[in-house]
VOVO-298661 format. One line per 3 residues: their letters; for each residue x, z, y of N, C-alpha, C. Coordinates in nm, 3 decimals. Each point is the difference from the previous one (the first is absolute). Last residue first. Layout:
! VOVO-298661
a = X Z Y X Z Y X Z Y; ... $
//
This chain:
! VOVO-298661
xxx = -9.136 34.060 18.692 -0.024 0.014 -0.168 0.047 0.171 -0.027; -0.232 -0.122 0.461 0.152 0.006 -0.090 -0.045 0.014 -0.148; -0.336 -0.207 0.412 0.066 0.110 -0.126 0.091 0.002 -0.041 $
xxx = -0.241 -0.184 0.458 0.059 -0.028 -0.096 0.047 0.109 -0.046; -0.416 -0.158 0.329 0.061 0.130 -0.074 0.110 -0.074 -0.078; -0.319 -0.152 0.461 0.040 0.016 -0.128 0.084 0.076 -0.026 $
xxx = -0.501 -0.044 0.243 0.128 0.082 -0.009 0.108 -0.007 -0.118; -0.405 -0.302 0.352 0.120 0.038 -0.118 0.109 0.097 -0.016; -0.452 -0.295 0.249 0.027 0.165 -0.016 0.092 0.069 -0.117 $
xxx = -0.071 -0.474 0.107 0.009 0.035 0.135 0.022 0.171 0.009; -0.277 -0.266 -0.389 0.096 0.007 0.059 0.030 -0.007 0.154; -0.237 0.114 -0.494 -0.017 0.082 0.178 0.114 -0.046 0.071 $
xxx = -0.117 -0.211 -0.473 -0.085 0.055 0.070 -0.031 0.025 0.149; 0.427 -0.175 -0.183 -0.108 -0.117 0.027 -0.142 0.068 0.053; 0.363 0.274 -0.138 0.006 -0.052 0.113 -0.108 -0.063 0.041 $
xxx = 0.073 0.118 -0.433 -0.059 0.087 0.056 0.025 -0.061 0.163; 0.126 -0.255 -0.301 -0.111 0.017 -0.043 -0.037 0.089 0.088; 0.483 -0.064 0.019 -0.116 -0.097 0.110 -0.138 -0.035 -0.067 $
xxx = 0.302 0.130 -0.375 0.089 -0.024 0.124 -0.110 -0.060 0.082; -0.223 0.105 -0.454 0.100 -0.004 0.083 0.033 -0.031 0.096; -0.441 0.253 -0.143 0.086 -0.093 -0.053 0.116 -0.030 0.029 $
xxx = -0.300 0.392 0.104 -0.044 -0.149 0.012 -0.009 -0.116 -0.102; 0.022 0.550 0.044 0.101 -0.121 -0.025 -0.095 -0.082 -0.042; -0.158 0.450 0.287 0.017 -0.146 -0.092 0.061 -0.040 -0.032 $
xxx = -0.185 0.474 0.240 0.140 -0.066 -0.040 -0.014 -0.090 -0.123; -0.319 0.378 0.333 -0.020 -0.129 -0.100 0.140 -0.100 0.016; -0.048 0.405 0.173 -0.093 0.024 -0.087 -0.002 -0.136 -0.058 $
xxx = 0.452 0.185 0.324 -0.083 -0.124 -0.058 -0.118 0.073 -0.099; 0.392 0.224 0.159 -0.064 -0.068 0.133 -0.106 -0.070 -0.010; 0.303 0.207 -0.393 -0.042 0.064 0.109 -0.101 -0.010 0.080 $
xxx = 0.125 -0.306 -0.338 -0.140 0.060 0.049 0.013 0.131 0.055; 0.422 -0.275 -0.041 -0.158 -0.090 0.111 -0.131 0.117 -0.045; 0.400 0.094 -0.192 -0.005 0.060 0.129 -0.081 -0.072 0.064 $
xxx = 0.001 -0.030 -0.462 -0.027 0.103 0.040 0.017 0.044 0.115; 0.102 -0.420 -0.134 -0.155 0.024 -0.042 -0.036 0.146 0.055; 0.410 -0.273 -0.101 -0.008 0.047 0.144 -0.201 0.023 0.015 $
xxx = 0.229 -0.150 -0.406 0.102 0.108 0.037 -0.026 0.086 0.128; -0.297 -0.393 -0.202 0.004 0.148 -0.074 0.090 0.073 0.072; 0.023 -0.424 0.164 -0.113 0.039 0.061 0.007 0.180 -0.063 $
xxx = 0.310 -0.275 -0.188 0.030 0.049 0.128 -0.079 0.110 0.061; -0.109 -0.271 -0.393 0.177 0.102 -0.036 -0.001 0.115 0.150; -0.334 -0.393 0.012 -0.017 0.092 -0.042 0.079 0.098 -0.050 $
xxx = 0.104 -0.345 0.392 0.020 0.045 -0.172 -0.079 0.076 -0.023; -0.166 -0.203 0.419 0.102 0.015 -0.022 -0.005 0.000 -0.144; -0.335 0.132 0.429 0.059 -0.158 -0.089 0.108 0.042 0.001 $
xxx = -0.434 0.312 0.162 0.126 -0.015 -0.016 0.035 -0.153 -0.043; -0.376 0.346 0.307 0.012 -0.144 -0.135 0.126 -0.037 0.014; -0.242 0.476 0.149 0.131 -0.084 0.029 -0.045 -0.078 -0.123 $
xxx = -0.295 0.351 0.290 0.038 -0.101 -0.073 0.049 -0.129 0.035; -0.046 0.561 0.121 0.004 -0.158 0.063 -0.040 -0.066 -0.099; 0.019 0.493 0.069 -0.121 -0.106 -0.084 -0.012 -0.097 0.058 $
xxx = 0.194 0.372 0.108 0.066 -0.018 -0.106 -0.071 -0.089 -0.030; -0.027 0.197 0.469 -0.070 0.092 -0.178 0.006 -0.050 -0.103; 0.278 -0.171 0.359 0.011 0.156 0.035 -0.070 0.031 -0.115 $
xxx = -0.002 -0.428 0.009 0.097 0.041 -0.069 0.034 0.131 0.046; -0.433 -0.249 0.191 0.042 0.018 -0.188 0.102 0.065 -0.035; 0.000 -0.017 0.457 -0.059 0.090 -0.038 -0.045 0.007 -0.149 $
xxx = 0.239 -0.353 0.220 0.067 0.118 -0.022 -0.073 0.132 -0.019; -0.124 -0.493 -0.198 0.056 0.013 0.088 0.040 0.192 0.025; -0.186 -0.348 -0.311 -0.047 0.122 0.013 0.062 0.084 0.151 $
xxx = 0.196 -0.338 -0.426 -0.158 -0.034 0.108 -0.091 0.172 0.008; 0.539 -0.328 -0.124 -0.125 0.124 -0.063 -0.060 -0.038 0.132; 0.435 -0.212 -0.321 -0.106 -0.059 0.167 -0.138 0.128 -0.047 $
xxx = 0.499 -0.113 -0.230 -0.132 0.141 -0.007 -0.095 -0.015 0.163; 0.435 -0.271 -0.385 -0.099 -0.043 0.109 -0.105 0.076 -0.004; 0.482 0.017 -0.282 -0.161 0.048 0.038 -0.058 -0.077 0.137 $
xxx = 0.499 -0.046 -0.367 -0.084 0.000 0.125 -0.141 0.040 0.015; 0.537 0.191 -0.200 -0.193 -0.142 -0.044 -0.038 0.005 0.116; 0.566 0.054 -0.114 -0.134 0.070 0.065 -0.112 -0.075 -0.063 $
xxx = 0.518 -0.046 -0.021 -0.094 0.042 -0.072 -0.104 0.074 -0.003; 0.269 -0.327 0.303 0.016 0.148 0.018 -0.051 0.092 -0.113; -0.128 -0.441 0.031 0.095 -0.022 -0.010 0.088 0.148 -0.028 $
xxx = -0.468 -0.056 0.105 0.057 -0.006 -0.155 0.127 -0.013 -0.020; -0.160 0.067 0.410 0.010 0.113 0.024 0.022 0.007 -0.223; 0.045 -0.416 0.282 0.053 0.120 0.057 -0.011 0.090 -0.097 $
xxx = -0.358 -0.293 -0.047 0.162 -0.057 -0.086 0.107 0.142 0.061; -0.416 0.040 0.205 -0.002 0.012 -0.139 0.095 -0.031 -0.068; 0.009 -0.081 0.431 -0.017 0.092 -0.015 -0.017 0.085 -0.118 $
xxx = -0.075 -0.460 0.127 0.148 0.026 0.039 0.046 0.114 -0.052; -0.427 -0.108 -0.012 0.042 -0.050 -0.096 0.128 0.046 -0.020; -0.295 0.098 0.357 -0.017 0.091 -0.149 0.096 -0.052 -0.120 $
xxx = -0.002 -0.276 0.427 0.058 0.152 0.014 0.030 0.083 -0.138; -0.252 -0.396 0.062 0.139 -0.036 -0.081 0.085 0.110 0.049; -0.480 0.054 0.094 0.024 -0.019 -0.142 0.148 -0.023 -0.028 $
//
């Protein structure tokens, strides 16, 4: 958690958002596109980067914020930061 945290200031500082994209499905979900990713973050954010999670993803959540989506699957995290 005080990783994600560290990490999140970073990447706002840099004028970035943050995402937290912990998915479930492991690597044969994301060969046929139908992981699902529970996200945490901005919704500003989540929208911008919406279209390359459902590449990989049939089911793409926003949670809630920062470490909502973590809390689900954690241990299986893929995070993402967005450029504004």
């Amino acid at each position: 958690m005080k990783r994600r945290s560290v990490l999140r200031r970073s990447c706002g500082r840099k004028g970035g958002s943050w995402i937290d994209a912990p998915v479930s499905g492991g690597q044969v979900g994301a060969e046929a596109g139908n992981l699902t990713i529970m996200c945490g973050g901005e919704e500003v954010a989540f929208n911008r980067v919406r279209p390359v999670l459902d590449v990989v993803g049939e089911k793409v959540t926003l949670m809630g914020e920062s470490g909502a989506g973590a809390g689900d699957e954690a241990g299986k995290s893929a995070h993402r930061c967005a450029d504004h």
